[in-house]
N, C-alpha and C positions, 0 to 999 in steps of 0.2 A: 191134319197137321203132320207136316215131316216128322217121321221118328229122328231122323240122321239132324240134327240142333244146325239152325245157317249158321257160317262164320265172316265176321267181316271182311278178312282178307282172301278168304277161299273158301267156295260153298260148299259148307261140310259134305254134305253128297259126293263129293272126289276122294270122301275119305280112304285109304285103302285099307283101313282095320274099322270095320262096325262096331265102333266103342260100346263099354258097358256104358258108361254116360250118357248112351246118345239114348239108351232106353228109358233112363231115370229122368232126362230132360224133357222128356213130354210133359211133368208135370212141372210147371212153375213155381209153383205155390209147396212144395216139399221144402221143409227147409233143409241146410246143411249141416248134418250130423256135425260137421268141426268146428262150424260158424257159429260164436255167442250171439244169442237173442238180440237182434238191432232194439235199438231203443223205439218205443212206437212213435210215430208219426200221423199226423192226418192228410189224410188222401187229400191228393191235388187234384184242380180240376186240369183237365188235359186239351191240346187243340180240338176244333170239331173236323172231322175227319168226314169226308165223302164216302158213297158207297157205290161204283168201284174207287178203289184211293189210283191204282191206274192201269192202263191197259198195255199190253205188248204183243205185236202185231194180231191185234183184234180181240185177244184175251184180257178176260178181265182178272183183276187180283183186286179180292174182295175186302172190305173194310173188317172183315171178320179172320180173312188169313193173316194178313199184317199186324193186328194188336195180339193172334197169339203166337208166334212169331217173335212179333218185340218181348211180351211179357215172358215166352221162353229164354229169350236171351237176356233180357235183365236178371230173373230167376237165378241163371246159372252163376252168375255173376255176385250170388246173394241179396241184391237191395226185393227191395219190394214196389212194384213199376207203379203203385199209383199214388208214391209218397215222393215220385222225382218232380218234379219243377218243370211247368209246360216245356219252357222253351227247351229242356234238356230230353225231355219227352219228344219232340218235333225233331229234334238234333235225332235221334234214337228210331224213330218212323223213318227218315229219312237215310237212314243208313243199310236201315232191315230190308227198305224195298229196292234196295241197287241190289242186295245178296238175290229174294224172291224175281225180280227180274231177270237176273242171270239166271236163277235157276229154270226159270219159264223157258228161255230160251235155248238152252240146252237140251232141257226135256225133247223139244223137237227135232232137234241137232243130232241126238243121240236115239232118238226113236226107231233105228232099223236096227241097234247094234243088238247080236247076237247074243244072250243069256244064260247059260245052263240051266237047268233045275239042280241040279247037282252042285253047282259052285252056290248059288244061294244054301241049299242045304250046312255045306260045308261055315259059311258062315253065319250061320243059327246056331252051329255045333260049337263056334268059337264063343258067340255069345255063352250061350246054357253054360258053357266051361268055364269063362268068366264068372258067372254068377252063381256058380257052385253049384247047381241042384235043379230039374227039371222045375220041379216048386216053386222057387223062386224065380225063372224064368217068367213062369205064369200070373205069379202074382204081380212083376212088372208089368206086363203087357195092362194086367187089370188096372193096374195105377195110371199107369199113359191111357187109356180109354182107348185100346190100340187092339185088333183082333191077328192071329196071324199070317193071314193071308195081307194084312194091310201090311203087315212088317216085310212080307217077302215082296209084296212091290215096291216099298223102300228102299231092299236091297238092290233088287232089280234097277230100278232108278240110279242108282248110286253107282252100279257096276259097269251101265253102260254109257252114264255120264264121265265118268273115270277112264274108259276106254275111248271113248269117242274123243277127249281132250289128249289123253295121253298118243294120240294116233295124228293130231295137229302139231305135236310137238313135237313130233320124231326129228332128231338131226338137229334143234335148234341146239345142244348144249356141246354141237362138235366144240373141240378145243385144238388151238396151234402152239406146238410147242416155244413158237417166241413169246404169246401169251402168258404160258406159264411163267416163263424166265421173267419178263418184265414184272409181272407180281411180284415174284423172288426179290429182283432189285429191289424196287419203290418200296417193299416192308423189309428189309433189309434187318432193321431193329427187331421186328418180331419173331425174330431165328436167329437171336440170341439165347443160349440159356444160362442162367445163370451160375457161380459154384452153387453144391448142394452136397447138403452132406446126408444121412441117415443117423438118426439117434435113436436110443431107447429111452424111456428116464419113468425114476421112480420118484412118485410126491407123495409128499404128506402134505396137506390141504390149510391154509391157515385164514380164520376168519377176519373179514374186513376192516372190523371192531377189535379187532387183539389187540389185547394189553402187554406188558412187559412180561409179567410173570407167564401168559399163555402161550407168547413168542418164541420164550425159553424153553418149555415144554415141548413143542413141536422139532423147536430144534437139535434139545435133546435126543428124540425120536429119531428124527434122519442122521442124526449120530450114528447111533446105535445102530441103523440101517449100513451107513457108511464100514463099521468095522466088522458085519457081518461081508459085505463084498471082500474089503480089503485081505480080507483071512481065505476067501478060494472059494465063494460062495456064487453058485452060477446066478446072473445077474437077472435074466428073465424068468428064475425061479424064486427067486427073491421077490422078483416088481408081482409076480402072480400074487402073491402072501400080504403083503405090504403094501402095496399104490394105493392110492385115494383117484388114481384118475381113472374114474367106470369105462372113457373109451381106448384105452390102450391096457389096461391092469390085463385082461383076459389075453392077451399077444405078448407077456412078457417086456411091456411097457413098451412096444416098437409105434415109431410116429412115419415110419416110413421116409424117404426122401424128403427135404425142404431146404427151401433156400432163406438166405437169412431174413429177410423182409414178411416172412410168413411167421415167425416166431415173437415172443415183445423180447425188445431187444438185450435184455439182461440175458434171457435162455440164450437165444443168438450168439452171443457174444461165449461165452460158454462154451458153445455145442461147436465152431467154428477155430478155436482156437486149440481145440482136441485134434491129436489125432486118432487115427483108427483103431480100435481098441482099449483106447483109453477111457477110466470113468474120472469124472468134474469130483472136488469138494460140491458139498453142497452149495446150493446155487438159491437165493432169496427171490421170489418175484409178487406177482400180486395175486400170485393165486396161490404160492405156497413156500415149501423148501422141495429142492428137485434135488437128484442127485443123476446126472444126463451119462451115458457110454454111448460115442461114435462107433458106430458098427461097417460104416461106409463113407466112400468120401467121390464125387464128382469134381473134378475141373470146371470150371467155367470154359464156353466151346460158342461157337458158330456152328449152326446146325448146314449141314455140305445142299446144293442144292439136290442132288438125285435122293439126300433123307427124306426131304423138303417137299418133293414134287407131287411125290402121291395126293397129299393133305390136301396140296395149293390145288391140285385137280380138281380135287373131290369138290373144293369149296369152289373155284368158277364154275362148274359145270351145274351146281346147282343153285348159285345167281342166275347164270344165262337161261335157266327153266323157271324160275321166280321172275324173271323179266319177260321171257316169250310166252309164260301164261297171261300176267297184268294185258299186254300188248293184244294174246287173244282177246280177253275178258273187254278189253275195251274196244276192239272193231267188234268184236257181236253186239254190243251193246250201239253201236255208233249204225250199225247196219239194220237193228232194227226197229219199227213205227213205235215209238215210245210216248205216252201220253199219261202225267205226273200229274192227279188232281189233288194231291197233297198241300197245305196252304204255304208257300216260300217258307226258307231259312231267312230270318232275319238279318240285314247288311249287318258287316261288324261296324264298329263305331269309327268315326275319320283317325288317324295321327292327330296325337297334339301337335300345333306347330311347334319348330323347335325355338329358343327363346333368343331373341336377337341380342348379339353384341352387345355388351355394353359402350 
């Protein structure tokens, strides 16, 4: 089994970082320390599957690479593969082996390309670094049923499928500067930004279910908090002492920039109406009593195109390599003898007709 887990969209093998994940993913059946216990289910029966499921150009890809394979990738994903539903099972076979096909194919593609021992090395060293401790290294490979010489032809595999693709691709993500500019126009709206102001703010936190009397209480509270500012009290030594809000109380209540649509609109309204250096009365919403200081204030702007340009680069140039990979992936695949004994996807169902006039 590949240590490096296939991906639907890109076979993990081009990874350029040997994830820690890719080592824990040999085992399927691990569950996810974050993930609550699914509810048990009983095993489905699943399609009956040939043995090879199919070949590419003359290679076979065995009915035993492909269900562990799917079962790693359902695995990763949390479900447990033999509690899915045939047909969604067959949907899932059929997706595993367009990844293991391209990976076949590659493998030979990329068979002369050059290795280090040294570059492998180095990315062992990122692993073990990853996972804290030689130990633990060890104990993963035992869990994947993985020895490490099998890990370093995985690397190897991975480093010189990654090269051999990245060496198809050279030059496809030129870009022309009217390119650029026309993107600029057509999203015109999305280089806008907003006003935006910067607030700090101290709460005192008021429960869902308050009553009258506990309402008073709280607001009493931020009272009190109010005249300790009002009298020359540095304001983010104050919210240190006093917030109830855990993610800004430790920064002297700072929320950083935002525009008003980020805020509920009572704060909003508040925080927007201030100017810079100014602190709110206390402010009611549904999470408490606030009491907000503008410490900054933004214009609302058009962002110029030469701000612009960089971004807009970054993001076609890595479309047009998201496009001239697909485009690879799919002449290697159209180029070579491909023979699928897997059982059909079943048709989807017709349209309903639509319903005639009355």
């Amino acid at each position: 089994m590949h240590l490096i887990p296939v991906s639907r969209t890109l076979p993990a093998l081009l990874c350029t970082l040997f994830a820690v994940h890719a080592v824990t993913a040999a085992d399927p059946k691990a569950p996810s320390p974050a993930a609550a216990a699914p509810e048990a289910r009983a095993p489905t029966a699943g399609p009956e599957l040939k043995d090879p499921v199919a070949t590419v150009d003359g290679e076979k890809i065995s009915r035993a690479d492909l269900q562990e394979a799917f079962e790693a990738a359902v695995g990763r994903m949390g479900a447990d593969p033999a509690t899915l539903e045939p047909e969604m099972k067959l949907q899932g076979y059929h997706a595993v082996l367009q990844d293991l096909l391209l990976d076949r194919i590659l493998r030979k593609k990329s068979a002369q390309i050059a290795v280090e021992e040294k570059e492998i090395d180095a990315k062992l060293d990122e692993i073990r670094k990853q996972l804290g401790s030689e130990e633990r290294f060890a104990e993963e490979l035992k869990n994947a049923g993985r020895t490490l010489d099998q890990v370093k032809g995985d690397i190897r595999t991975a480093m010189r499928q990654e090269r051999w693709v990245k060496d198809q691709l050279a030059g496809k993500d030129t870009l022309k500067d009217e390119e650029i500019k026309a993107f600029f126009e057509k999203n015109a709206q999305a280089f806008q930004v907003p006003e935006m102001v910067r607030a700090s703010h101290i709460l005192i936190r008021t429960a869902p279910d308050a009553n009258d009397v506990q309402l008073a209480e709280k607001e009493k509270q931020i009272q009190t908090i109010a005249e300790r500012i009002k009298k020359g009290e540095d304001f983010a030594k104050v919210a240190k002492e006093t917030s109830e809000d855990p993610g800004s109380k430790e920064s002297g209540g700072d929320l950083d920039f935002f525009s008003r649509d980020r805020m509920v609109p009572e704060f909003a309204k508040a925080a927007f109406e201030l100017k810079t250096g100014q602190v709110s009365a206390p402010v009611k919403t549904q999470f408490g009593y606030h009491l907000i200081k503008v410490t900054d204030h933004k214009d609302a702007r058009s962002v110029p195109f030469e701000e612009a340009k960089g971004r807009i680069s970054e993001h076609l140039k890595q479309q047009k390599q998201r496009d001239a990979m697909s485009d690879l992936f799919k002449s290697l695949q159209a180029g070579a003898k491909v023979e699928n004994f897997l059982p059909p996807l079943p048709s989807p169902p017709p349209e309903a007709p639509a319903p005639k006039a009355p």
